[in-house]
C-alpha positions as CSV (number, residue, x, y, z in Angstrom):
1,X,76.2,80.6,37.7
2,X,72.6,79.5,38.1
3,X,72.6,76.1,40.4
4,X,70.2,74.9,37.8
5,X,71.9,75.1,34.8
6,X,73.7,72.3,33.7
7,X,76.7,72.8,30.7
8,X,78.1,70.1,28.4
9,X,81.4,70.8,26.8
10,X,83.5,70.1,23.6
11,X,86.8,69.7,23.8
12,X,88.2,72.5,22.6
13,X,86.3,74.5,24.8
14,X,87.8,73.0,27.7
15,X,91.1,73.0,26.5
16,X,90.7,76.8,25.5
17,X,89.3,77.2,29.6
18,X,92.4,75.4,30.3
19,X,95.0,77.2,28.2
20,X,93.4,80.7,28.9
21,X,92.6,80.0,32.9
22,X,95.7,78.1,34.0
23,X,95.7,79.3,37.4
24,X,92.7,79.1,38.0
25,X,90.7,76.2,36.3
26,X,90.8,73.9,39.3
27,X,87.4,76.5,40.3
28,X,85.9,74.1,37.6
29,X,86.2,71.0,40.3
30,X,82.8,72.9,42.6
31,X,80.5,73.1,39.7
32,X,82.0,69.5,38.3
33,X,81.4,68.2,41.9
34,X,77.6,70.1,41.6
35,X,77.2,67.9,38.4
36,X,76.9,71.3,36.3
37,X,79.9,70.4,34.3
38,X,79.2,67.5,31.7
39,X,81.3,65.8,29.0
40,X,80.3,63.3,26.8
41,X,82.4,60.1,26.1
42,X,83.6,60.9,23.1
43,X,85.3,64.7,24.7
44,X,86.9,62.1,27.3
45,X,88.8,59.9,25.2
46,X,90.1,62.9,23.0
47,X,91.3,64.9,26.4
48,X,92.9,61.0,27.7
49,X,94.8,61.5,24.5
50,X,97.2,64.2,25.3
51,X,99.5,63.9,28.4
52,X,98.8,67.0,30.1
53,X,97.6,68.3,33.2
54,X,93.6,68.7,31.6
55,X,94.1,65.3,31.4
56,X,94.8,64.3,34.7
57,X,92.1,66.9,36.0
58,X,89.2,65.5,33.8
59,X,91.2,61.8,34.8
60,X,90.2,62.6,38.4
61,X,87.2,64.3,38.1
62,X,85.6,61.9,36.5
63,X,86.7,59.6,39.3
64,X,85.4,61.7,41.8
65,X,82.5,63.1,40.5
66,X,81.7,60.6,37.1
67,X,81.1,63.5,34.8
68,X,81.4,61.7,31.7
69,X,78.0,61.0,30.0
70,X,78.0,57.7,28.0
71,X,75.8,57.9,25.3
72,X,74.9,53.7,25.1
73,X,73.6,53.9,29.2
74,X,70.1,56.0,27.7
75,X,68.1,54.7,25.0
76,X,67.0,58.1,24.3
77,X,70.6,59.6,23.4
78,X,71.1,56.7,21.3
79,X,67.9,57.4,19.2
80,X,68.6,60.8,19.4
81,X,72.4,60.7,18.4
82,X,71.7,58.6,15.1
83,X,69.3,61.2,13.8
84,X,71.7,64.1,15.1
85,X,75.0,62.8,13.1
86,X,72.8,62.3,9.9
87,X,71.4,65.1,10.0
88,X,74.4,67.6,10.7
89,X,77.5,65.1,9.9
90,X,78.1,65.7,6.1
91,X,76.3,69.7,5.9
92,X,74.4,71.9,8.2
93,X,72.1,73.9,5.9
94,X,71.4,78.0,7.8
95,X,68.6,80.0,6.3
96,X,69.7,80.0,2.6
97,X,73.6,78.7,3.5
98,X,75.0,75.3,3.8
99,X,78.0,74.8,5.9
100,X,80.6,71.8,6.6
101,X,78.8,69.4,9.1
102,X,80.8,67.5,12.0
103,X,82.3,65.3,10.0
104,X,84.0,67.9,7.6
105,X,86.6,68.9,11.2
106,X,90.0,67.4,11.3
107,X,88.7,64.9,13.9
108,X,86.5,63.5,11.0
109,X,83.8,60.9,12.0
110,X,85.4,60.6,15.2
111,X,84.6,63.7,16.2
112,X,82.0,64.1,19.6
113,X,80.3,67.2,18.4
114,X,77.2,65.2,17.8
115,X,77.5,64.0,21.1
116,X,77.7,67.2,22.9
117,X,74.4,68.3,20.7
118,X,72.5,65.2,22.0
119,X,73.4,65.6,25.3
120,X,72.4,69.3,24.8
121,X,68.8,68.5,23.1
122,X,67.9,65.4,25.6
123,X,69.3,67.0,29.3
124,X,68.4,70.6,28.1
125,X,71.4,71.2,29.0
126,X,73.6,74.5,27.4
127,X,75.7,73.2,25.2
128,X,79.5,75.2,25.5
129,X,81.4,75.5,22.2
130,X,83.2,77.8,19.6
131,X,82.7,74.9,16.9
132,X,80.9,76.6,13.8
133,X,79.2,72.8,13.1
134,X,78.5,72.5,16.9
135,X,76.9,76.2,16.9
136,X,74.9,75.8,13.7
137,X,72.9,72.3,15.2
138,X,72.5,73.5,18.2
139,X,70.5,76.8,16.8
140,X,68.9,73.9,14.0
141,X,68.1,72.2,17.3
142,X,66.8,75.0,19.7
143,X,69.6,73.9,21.7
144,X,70.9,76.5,23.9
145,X,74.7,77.3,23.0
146,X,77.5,79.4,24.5
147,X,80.9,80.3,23.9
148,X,84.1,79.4,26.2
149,X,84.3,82.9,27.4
150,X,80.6,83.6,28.4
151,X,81.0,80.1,30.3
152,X,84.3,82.0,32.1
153,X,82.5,84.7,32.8
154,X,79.5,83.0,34.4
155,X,81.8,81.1,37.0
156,X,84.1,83.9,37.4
157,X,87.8,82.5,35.8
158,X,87.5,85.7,34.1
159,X,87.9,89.4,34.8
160,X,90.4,88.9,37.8
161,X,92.8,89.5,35.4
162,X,91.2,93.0,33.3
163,X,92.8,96.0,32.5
164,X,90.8,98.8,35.1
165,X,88.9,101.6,33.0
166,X,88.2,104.1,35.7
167,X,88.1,107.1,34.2
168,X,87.3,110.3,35.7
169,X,85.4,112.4,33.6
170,X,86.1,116.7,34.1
171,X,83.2,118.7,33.2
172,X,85.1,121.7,30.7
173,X,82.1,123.8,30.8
């Protein structure tokens, strides 16, 4: 991973790190410590929810390391988020298609995925999430926006565990 880049995540795409990477997620804790791994507020309270050990991790980390961003501590996230939620709570209109906004997800209005764009748009930071609504903004946005698994790739959770694919190719001629 670039030392300059900066990620902000949604839930479920640190829950699907967690699930997927069990072993292995505490390699998360040297790029939380780096201050490369965000989460906004609203990502905290849904992980405190659950009583599992993603909870206690993010619990600690942001303990240790206070990566949880509140959106009220900068004026400019606040601005920002109002104009984000109304703009991409109720529909996200792409190209000549409209799609459910944030607000349309199980989670509802209390959802953070407005909070992990603004975070995105005002840091520049890459935004890390599978969430259709989440995806669609952050392109509206020019936000820059990855999946789960590119982010495991990048700090290397994944391919310890791939199938090898050495062939060895016989020339029949």
């Amino acid at each position: 991973m670039n030392p300059n880049d900066v990620y902000v995540f949604d839930a479920t795409a640190l829950i699907d790190l967690h699930n997927h990477f069990p072993k292995s997620f505490r390699k998360l804790r040297k790029y939380v410590s780096n201050g490369q791994v965000k989460i906004p507020e609203g990502v905290y309270r849904e992980i405190k929810r659950k009583s599992d050990k993603l909870r206690k991790y993010v619990e600690r980390w942001e303990i240790e390391h206070q990566f949880v961003i509140a959106i009220k501590n900068d004026i400019k996230l606040v601005n920002e988020f109002g104009r984000i939620e109304q703009s991409y709570g109720e529909k996200i209109n792409v190209g000549d298609k409209v799609y459910p906004g944030f607000w349309k997800s199980p989670a509802g209005r209390k959802a953070a995925d407005g909070q992990v764009v603004v975070i995105g748009k005002v840091y520049k930071y890459t935004v890390v999430s599978d969430d259709r609504a989440v995806r669609y903004a952050c392109l509206s946005e020019n936000v820059q926006c990855i999946g789960w698994p590119e982010l495991a790739r990048r700090v290397g959770l994944a391919g310890n565990n791939q199938i090898s694919l050495d062939f060895e190719w016989k020339d029949t001629e």
